[in-house]
C-alpha positions as a Python dict, from the first residue, in 0.01 Angstrom:
ca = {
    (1, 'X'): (0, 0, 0),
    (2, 'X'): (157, 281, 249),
    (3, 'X'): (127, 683, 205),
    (4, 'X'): (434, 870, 230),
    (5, 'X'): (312, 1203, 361),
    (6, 'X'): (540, 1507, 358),
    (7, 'X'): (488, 1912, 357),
    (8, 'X'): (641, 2149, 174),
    (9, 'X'): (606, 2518, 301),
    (10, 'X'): (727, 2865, 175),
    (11, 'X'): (640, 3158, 275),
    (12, 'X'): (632, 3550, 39),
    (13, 'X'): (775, 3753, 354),
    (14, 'X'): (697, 4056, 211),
    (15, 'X'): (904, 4008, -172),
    (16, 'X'): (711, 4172, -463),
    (17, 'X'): (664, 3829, -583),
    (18, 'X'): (575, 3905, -952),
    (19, 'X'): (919, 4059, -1052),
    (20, 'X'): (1066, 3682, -980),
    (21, 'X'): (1253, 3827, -741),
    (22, 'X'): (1162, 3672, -395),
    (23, 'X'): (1338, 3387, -204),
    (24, 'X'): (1304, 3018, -315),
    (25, 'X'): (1438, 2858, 1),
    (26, 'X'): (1109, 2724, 196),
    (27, 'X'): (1087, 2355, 419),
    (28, 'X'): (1025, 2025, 374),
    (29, 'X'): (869, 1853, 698),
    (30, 'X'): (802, 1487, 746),
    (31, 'X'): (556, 1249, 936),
    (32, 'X'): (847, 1148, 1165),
    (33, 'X'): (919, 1488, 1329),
    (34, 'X'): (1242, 1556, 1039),
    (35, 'X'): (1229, 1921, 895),
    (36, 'X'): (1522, 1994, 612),
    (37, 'X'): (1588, 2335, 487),
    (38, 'X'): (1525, 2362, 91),
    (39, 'X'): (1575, 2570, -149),
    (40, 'X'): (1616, 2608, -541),
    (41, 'X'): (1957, 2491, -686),
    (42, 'X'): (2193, 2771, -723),
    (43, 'X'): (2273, 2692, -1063),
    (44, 'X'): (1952, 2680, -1121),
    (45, 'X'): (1811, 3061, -901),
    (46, 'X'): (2096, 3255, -857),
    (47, 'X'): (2182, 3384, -453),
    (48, 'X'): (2016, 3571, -304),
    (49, 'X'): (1732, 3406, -431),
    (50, 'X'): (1826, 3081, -334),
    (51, 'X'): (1974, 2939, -75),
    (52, 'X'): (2269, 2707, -163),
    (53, 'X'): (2260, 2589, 292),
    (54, 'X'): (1945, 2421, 130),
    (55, 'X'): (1867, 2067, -8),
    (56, 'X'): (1699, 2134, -356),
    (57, 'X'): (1486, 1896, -553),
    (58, 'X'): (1770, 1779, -778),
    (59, 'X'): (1961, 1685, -457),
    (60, 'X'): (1687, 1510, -280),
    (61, 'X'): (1635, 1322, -580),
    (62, 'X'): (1990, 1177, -660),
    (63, 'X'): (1960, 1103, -208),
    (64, 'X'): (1644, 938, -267),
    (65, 'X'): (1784, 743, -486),
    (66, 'X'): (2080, 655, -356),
    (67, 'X'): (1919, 594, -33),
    (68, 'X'): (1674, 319, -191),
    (69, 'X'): (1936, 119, -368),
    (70, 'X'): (2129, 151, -1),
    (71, 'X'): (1815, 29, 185),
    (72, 'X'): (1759, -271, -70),
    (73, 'X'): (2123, -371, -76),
    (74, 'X'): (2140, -409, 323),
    (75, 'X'): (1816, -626, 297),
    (76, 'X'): (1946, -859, 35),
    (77, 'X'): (2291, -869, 215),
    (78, 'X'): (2152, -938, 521),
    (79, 'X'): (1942, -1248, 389),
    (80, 'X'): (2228, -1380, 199),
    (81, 'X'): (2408, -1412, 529),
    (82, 'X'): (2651, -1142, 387),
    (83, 'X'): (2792, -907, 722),
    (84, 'X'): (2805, -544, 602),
    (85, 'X'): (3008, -280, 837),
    (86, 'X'): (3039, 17, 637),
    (87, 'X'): (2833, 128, 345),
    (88, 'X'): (2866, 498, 166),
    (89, 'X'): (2770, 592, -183),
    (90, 'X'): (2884, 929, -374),
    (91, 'X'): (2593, 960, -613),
    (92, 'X'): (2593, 1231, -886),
    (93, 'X'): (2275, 1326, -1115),
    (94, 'X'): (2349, 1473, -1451),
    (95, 'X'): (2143, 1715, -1558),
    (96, 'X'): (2022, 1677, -1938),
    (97, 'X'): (1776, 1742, -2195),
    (98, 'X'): (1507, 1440, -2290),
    (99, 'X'): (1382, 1320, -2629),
    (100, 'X'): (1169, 1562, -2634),
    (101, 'X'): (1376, 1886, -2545),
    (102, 'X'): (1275, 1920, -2169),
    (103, 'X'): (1554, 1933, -1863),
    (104, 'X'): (1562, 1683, -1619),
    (105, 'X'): (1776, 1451, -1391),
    (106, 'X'): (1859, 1205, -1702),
    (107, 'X'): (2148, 1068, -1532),
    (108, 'X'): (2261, 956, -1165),
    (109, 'X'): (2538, 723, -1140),
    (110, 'X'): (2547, 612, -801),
    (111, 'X'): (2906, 443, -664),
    (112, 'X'): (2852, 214, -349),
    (113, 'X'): (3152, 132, -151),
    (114, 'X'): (3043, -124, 96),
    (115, 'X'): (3276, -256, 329),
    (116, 'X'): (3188, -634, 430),
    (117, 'X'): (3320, -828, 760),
    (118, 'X'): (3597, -1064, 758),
    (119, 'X'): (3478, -1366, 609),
    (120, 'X'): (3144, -1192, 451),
    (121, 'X'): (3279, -999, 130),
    (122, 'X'): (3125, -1162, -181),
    (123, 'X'): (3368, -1187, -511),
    (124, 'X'): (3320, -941, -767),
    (125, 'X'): (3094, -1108, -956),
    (126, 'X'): (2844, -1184, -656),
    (127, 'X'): (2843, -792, -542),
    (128, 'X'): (2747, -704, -893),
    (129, 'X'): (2478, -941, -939),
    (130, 'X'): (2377, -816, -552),
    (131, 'X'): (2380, -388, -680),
    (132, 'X'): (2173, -529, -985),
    (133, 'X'): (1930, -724, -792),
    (134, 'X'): (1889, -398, -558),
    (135, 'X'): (1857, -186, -798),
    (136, 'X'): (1541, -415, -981),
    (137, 'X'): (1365, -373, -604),
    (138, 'X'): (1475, -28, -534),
    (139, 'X'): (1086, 115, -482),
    (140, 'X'): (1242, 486, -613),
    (141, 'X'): (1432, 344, -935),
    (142, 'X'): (1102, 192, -1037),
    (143, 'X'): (920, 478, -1010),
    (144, 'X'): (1194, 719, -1269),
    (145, 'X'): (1279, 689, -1601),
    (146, 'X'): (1629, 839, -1480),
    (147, 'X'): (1915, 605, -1625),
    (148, 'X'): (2028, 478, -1327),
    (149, 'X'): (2435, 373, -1334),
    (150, 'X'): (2577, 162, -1069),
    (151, 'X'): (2965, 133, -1023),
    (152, 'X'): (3010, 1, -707),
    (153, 'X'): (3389, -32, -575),
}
């Protein structure tokens, strides 16, 4: 099996640290050269202690997500001969409270609108059966307990 490396780095600059009152926004750099500004949530740390310009965990999450059932619907489209152009998804994650009383991501509902070339769109029942299937490989939506909706267009 593959490693997915990635560091996360954040830095005191000076804050007084134990009054809670220091900066949340830090970096998240990855094996290919990427680095992405992140931060707390702002609904979460309130400005100017976080930094809304930055991706926070609850974003990355619903992305990853999203970006796994993306990645495993091209595959399967692809090897079902099915031509896709145009593919975007405007996933939400719903924060909640678990059976046992903690907060988490319990919801993301993710809604693909895939745009297929003439001659390559499969009928509604077909595309449905094709989110489902990606969503049972999706390597991220195996590895939550997250409800995971689909409701593609």
């Amino acid at each position: 099996m593959s490693a997915h490396p990635c560091t996360v780095s954040w830095e005191r600059q000076g804050a007084a640290f134990v009054d809670r009152r220091f900066s949340r926004a830090h970096t998240w750099r990855f094996d290919g050269g990427a680095v992405v500004p992140a931060s707390a949530s702002p609904n979460v740390v309130p400005a100017p202690y976080s930094d809304a310009a930055g991706v926070d965990p609850e974003e990355a999450f619903v992305a990853a997500l999203a970006s796994c059932h993306m990645l495993s619907f091209l595959w399967l489209a692809a090897g079902k001969g099915l031509v896709v152009e145009e593919y975007t998804d405007e996933a939400a994650g719903h924060m909640g409270k678990t059976p046992a009383g903690r907060v988490a991501v319990t919801r993301v509902v993710l809604r693909p609108r895939v745009t297929f070339a003439a001659g390559h769109a499969p009928d509604r029942a077909a595309l449905e059966a094709l989110h489902h299937e990606a969503h049972e490989i999706c390597f991220i939506a195996n590895s939550v307990t997250t409800h995971v909706e689909i409701d593609p267009a």
